[in-house]
C-alpha positions in Angstrom: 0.0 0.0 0.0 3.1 2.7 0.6 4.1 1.9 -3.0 1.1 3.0 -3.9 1.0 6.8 -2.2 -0.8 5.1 1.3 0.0 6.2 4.4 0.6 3.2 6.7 0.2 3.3 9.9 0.1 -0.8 11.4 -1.1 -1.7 14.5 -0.5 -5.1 16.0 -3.1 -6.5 18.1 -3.7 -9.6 20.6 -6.5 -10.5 19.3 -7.5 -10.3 15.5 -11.2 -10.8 16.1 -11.8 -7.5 17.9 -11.0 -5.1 15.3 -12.9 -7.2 13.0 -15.8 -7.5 15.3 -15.5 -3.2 16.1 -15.5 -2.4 12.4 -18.4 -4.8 11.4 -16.5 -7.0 9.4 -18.6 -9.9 8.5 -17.7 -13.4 9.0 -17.7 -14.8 5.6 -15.5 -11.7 4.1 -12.8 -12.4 7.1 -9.0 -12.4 6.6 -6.0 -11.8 8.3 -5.7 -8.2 7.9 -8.2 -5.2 8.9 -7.7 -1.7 7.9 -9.2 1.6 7.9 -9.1 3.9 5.1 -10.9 7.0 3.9 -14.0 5.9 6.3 -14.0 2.8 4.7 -12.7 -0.9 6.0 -10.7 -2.7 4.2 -10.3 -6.6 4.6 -7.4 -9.2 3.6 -5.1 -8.3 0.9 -7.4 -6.0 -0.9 -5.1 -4.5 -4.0 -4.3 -1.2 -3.8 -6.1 0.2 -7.3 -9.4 -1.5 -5.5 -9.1 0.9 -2.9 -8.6 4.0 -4.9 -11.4 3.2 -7.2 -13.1 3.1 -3.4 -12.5 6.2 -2.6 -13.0 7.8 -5.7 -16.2 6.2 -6.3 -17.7 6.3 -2.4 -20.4 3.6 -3.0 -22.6 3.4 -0.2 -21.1 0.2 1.6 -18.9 -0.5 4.7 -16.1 -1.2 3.3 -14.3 -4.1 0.8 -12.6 -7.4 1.2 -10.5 -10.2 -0.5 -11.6 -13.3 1.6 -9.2 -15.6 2.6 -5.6 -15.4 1.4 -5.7 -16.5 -2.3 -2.2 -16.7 -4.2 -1.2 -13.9 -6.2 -3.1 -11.1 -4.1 -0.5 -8.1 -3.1 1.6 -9.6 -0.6 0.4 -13.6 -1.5 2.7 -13.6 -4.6 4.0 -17.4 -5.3 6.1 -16.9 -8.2 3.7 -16.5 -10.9 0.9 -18.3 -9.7 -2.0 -16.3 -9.7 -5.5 -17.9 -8.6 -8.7 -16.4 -9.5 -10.4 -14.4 -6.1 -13.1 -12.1 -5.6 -12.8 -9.0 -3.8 -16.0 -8.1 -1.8 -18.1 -5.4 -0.4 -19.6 -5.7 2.3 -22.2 -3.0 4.5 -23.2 -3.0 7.6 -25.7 -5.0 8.0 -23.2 -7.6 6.9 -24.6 -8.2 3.5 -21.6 -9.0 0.7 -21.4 -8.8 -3.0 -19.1 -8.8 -5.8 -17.3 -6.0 -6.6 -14.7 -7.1 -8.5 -13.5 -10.7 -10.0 -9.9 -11.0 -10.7 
């Protein structure tokens, strides 16, 4: 995310379920990484031009997230395996839906 103009501030915690549970982060959409950016939440290994289309966009959700940990996200990179994933939204209500395949 710095290599991409974010300001990164990274907090560790003891437990993982707490911010998850704070920022409404629904259980189907979890993964091993919860942010906060712009207002918005951001889940997992979300890639960074996801998040700037976020912002620039502002769709009425909660926030977006890349279930899981598939190969190839930003940061998952295995050589040059790269699986399909989905990267979700999610509000807060805890509805999901697709907001981007890649």
């Amino acid at each position: 995310m710095r290599q991409n103009g974010f300001d990164v501030k990274a907090v560790d915690v003891d437990d993982i379920e707490v911010p998850k549970k704070t920022y409404g982060v629904p259980p189907a959409a979890s993964s091993c990484h919860t942010s906060l950016v712009g207002g918005y939440v951001i889940e997992g290994h979300v890639p960074a031009d996801a998040v700037t289309r976020l912002l620039r966009e502002r769709p009425a959700v909660a926030g977006l997230a890349v279930p899981g940990m598939p190969i190839g996200t930003p940061g998952m990179e295995m050589g040059g395996r790269k699986d399909p994933y989905l990267i979700a939204s999610f509000d807060k209500a805890g509805r999901t839906a697709v907001y981007e395949r890649r």
